[in-house]
Each structure stands twice: as structure tokens, then as C-alpha cells.
C-alpha positions as CSV (number, residue, x, y, z in Angstrom):
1,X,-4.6,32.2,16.3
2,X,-2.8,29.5,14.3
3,X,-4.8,26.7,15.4
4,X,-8.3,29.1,15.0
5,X,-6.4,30.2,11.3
6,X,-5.6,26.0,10.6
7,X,-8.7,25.0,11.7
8,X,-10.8,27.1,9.6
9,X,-8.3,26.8,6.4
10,X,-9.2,23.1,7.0
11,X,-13.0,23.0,7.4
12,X,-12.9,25.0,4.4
13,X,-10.7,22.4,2.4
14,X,-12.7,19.5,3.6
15,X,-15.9,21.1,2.3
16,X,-15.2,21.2,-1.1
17,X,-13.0,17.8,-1.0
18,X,-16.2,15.8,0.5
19,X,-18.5,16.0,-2.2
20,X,-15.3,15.0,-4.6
21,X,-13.1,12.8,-3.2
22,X,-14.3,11.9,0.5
23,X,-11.0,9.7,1.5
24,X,-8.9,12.9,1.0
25,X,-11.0,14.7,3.1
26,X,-11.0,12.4,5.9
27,X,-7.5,11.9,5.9
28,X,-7.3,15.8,5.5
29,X,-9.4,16.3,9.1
30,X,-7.2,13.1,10.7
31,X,-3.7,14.8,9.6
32,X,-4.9,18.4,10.8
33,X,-6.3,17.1,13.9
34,X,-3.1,15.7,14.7
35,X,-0.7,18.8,13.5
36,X,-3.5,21.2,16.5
37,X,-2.8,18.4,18.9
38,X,1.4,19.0,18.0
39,X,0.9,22.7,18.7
40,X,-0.5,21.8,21.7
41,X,2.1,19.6,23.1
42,X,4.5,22.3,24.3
43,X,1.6,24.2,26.3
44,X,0.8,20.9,27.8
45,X,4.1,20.0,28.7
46,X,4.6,23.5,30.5
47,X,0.7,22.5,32.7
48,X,2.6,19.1,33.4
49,X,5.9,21.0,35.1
50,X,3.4,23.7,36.9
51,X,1.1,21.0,38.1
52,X,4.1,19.5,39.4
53,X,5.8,22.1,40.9
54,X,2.3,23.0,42.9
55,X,2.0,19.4,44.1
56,X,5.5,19.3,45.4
57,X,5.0,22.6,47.5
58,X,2.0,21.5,48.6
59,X,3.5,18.1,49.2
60,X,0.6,16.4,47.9
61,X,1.4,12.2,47.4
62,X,2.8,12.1,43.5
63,X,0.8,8.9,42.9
64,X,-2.9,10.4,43.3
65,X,-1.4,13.8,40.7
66,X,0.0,11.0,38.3
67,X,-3.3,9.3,38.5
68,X,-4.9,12.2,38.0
69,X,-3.2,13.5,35.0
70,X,-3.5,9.9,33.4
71,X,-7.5,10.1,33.8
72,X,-7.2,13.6,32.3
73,X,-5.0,11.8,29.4
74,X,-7.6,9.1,28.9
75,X,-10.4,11.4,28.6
76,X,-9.4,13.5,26.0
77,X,-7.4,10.3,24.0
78,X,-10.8,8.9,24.0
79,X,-12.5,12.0,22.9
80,X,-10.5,12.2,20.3
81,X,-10.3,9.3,19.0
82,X,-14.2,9.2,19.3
83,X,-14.3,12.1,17.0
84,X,-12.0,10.5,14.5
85,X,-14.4,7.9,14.7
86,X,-18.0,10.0,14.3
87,X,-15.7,12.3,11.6
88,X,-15.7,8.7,9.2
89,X,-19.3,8.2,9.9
90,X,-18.8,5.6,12.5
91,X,-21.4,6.8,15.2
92,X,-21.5,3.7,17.1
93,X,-17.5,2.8,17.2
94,X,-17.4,6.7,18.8
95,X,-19.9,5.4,21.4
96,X,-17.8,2.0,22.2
97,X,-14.3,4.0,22.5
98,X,-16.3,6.7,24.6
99,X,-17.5,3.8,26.9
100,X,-14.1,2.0,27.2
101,X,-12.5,5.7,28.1
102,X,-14.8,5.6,30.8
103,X,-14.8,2.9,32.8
104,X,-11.0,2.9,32.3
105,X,-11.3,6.3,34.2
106,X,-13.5,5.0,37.1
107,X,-11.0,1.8,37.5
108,X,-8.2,4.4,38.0
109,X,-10.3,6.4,40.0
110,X,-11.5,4.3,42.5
111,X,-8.2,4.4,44.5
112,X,-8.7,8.4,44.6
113,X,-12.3,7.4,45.9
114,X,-11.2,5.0,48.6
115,X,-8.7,7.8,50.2
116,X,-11.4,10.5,50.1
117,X,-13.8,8.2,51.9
118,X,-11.3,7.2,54.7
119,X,-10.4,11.0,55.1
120,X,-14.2,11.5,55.4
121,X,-14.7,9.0,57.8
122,X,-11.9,10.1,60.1
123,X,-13.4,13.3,60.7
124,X,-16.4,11.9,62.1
125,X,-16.0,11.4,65.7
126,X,-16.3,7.7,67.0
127,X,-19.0,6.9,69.6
């Protein structure tokens, strides 16, 4: 309810700043964007420990969580960013940082790839 309550607070504020004084606004969004993502820290700290926890039960290789939580971390860095970006009218820099985010994902995928393939393949039976 504090984020929803911040949130709308803020839209509210940057509608009558924009017509007035537009760099106030911006920086208004940028500084409120950042203060939901501080709330959030603490929640996604405690998904961090449980996501843990269930891969070292499950004894699942650390290397393919860790490189799955840093794809996760890319992805929404880059979203973010890219809404920064469209939020100051810069459509096409949103696109560029949406496209590095990307193919920085599929680079750290592709190790995650290779191991499902081999698994694959050693369940079909040789000839």
C-alpha cells in the first residue's frame, strides 16, 4: 500500500510540475523510482535466501541459480533503466539499453542452454 500510496502521490505531483517546470518533474519520477525500488530491497533479499535455501535441498549446482538470478537482475536493471530513459523522452536510447540487456542475457544463458541440450541428448538411447 505504500508503494501503490507513493506511486500515485507522485504521478499526481509530476502532472502538475510538467507543464511548469519539466526538469523537477523528471527528477521527481527518477528519485521516486528509486525510493519503490528501496522498499523493495528487503523483499528481494528474503526471495534471494528462499531461492537459496530451495536450491541447496534440492542440491541443484549454485552456478546455474547464480546465473540465473543475475539474468533476472539484468532484465529488470535494463527495464528500468529503459523506462528512465522513455520517462525523459528518449525513445530510442530505451530501445539500445533494452537491446544490450538482451543479448547480455542470452551470453549468460547459453551455458544454461548447453547443459539442457546434453541432458536431452543423454536420454536418447544410442543406436
Amino acid at each position: 500500500m505504500q508503494i501503490v500510496g507513493l506511486g500515485l502521490i507522485a504521478t499526481f505531483l509530476v502532472v502538475l510540475l510538467k507543464e511548469q517546470k519539466s526538469g523537477v518533474a523528471f527528477l521527481l519520477t527518477v528519485f521516486v523510482g528509486c525510493v519503490i525500488f528501496l522498499f523493495l530491497v528487503d523483499k528481494i533479499s528474503e526471495i534471494l535466501r528462499m531461492l537459496q535455501k530451495i536450491a541447496t535441498d534440492t542440491k541443484i549446482n549454485m552456478i546455474y541459480l547464480e546465473t540465473i538470478l543475475k539474468i533476472i537482475g539484468i532484465a529488470y536493471i535494463a527495464e528500468f533503466a529503459a523506462q528512465i530513459s522513455r520517462d525523459a523522452g528518449q525513445g530510442a536510447i530505451a530501445s539500445k539499453i533494452e537491446l544490450g540487456g538482451k543479448i547480455i542475457i542470452l551470453a549468460l544463458a547459453i551455458p544454461i542452454l548447453t547443459a539442457i541440450i546434453e541432458t536431452v541428448i543423454g536420454f536418447i538411447p544410442s543406436t
